[in-house]
FIPA-616402 format. One record per residue (C-alpha): residue in one letter; z, x, y. Coordinates in steps of 0.02 Angstrom, whole numbers, plus 50000, padded with zeros to 5 digits. Example, Ala and Ser with C-alpha at 12.3 -4.5 7.8 and 13.67 -1.06 7.14 Angstrom:
A503905061549775S503575068449947
END
This chain:
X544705451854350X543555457754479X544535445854625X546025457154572X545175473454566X544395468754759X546195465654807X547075481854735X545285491054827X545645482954974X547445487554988X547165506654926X545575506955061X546135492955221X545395503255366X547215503755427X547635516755344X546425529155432X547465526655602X548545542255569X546905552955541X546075544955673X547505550255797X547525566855749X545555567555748X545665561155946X547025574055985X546015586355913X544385582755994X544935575656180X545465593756204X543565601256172X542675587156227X541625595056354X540925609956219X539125611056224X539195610156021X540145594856032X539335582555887X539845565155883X538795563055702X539895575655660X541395568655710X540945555555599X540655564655450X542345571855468X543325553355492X542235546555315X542955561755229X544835558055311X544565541055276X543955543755079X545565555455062X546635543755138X546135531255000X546185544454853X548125549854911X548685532054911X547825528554751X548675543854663X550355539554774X550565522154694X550475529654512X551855544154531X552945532854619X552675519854503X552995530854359X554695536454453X555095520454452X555375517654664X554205506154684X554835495154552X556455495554630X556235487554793X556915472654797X555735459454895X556915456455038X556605473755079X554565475455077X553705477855220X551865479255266X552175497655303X553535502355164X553535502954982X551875507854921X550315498554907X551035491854757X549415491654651X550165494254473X551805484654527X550765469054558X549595471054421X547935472154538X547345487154467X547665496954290X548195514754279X546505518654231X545375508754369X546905517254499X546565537054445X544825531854457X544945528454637X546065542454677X544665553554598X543105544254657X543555544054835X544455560854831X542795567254758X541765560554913X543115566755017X542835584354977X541155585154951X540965579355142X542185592955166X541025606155087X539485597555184X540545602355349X540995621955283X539095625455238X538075617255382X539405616755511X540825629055502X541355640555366X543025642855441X543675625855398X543925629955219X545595637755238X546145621655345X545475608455223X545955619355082X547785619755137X547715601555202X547155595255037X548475606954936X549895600855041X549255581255049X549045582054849X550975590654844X551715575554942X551805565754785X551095575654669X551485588854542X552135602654527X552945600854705X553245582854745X553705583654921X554385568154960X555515566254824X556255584454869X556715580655065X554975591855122X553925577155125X554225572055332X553815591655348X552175590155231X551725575955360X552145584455503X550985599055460X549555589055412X549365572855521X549745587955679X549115605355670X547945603755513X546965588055540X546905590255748X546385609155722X545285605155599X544395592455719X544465602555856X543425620055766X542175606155691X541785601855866X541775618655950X541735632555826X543335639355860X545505636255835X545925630456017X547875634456067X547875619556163X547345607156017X548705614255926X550145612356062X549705595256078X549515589555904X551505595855860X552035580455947X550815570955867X551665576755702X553185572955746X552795554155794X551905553955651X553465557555541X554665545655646X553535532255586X553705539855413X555575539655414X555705522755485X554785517855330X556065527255217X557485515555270X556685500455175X556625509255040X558195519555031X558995510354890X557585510954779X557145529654822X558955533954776X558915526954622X557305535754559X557925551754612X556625552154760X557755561354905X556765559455050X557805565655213X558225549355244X559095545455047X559765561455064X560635557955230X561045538755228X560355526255346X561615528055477X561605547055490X559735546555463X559875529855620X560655545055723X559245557255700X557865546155759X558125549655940X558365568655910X556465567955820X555895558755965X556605569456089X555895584556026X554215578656038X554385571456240X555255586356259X553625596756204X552495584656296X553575586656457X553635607356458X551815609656427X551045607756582X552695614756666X552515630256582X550655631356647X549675628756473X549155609756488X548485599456630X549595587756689X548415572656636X549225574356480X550725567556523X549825549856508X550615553656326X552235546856406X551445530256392X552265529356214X553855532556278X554355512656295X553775508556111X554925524356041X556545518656157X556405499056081X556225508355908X557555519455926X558805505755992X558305492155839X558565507755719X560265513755805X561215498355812X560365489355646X560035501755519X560125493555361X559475477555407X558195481555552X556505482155447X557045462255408X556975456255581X556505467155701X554695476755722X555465493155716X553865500555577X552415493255719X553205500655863X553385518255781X551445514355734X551135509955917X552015527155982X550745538855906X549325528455925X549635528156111X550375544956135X548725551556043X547645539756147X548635545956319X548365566456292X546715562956228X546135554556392X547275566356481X546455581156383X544515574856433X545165571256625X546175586256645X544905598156572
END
């Protein structure tokens, strides 16, 4: 019993799944690195409570989409190590019980280094982590549900960009910086094009528990078309930036994900329903906002 309740831990709380946070968190703090109120113990406060919320939103993830029946719909051909839940209750690791238990005891850390940040650090991130923590409950939960209404690549979007980088950045300096906030858009957007690579796996089984993510909604081969258009938009924001006088042009070391995002978008164009089987279409979209948030963040620190 306790080997299986390690194992369904381990899956809800593999470090892996801070990587989104963590890219936000360096787009949000390359930008101000040079404040004089810069804190790195800070810094670290604020990726333990990203990290505990990560683990709470899985943990209350894998029970509504359990209970919608998705994840019991996958067939195995078609799980991934990036699609498809962590599969807790589907694989009997963990109980209902023992996984609402998680969801609450990490989501309780989670915002009581939150409140630890708003009294001794800075007051004005309670309307951030209020609204981050409203909209990353509403992805999957009640009474919104954003994922199974085709808002959920929005929801992640907002909150893996703007909210999590801006957040970051008026930890570290006291203050919402313009610049963290025109650089973590693209962020959000890579963010989601990992997301909706993910959603083709699981299109099937979404479908038939009414979740309509964008990508059930549209069909994998209109949804294969899109893929470049998301990508464009955020090269296209990383390209005009520093054109338009706002950024430094260091920045543009964010074009080091472009080669990742091509190979992705090719796999995904010409093999849509099959891609996720033989091709690493999910790792490259990982790889393009890991290294587009690595390149503006040592852009950011050279450039400013």
């Amino acid at each position: 019993m306790d080997n299986q309740f390690n194992a369904g831990l381990w899956r809800l709380a593999d470090p892996k799944i801070s990587i989104t946070s963590l890219a936000a968190m360096t787009v949000g703090a390359a930008p101000v690195a040079g404040h004089p109120d810069f804190s790195w113990p800070w810094l670290a406060v604020m990726g333990l409570a990203m990290f505990c919320m990560e683990v709470a939103k899985n943990a209350w993830g894998d029970v509504y989409d359990y209970d919608s029946g998705t994840d019991l719909a996958v067939q195995p051909e078609d799980r991934t190590n990036f699609s498809g839940g962590k599969r807790v209750l589907v694989d009997e690791l963990l109980s209902r019980r023992q996984t609402w238990g998680i969801a609450f005891g990490f989501g309780a850390v989670g915002i009581a280094l939150g409140a630890l940040m708003v009294l001794l650090r800075e007051p004005g991130l309670f309307w951030l982590g209020t609204t981050g923590l409203v909209l990353g409950w509403s992805y999957h939960g009640p009474p919104l549900q954003l994922a199974y209404r085709g808002l959920g690549e929005l929801d992640v979007v907002l909150c893996y960009g703007p909210l999590v980088a801006l957040s970051t950045g008026m930890l570290m300096s006291h203050s919402v910086s313009s610049d963290v906030f025109w650089l973590s858009l693209p962020l959000g957007i890579f963010i989601a094009a990992f997301l909706w690579v993910n959603e083709f796996p699981d299109f099937h089984a979404d479908r038939s528990a009414g979740k309509y993510n964008l990508v059930a909604r549209l069909g994998k081969h209109r949804a294969s078309r899109l893929l470049p258009v998301i990508y464009l938009a955020g090269f296209g924001l990383l390209l005009v930036y520093p054109l338009l006088g706002g950024l430094p042009k260091p920045v543009w070391l964010g074009f080091s994900a472009l080669p990742s995002a091509l190979l992705a978008q090719y796999w995904t164009w010409h093999e849509p329903d099959t891609f996720h089987r033989n091709r690493p279409v999910q790792p490259l979209t990982l790889l393009t906002f890991v290294l587009y948030a690595a390149g503006v963040g040592v852009g950011a620190v050279l450039g400013y």
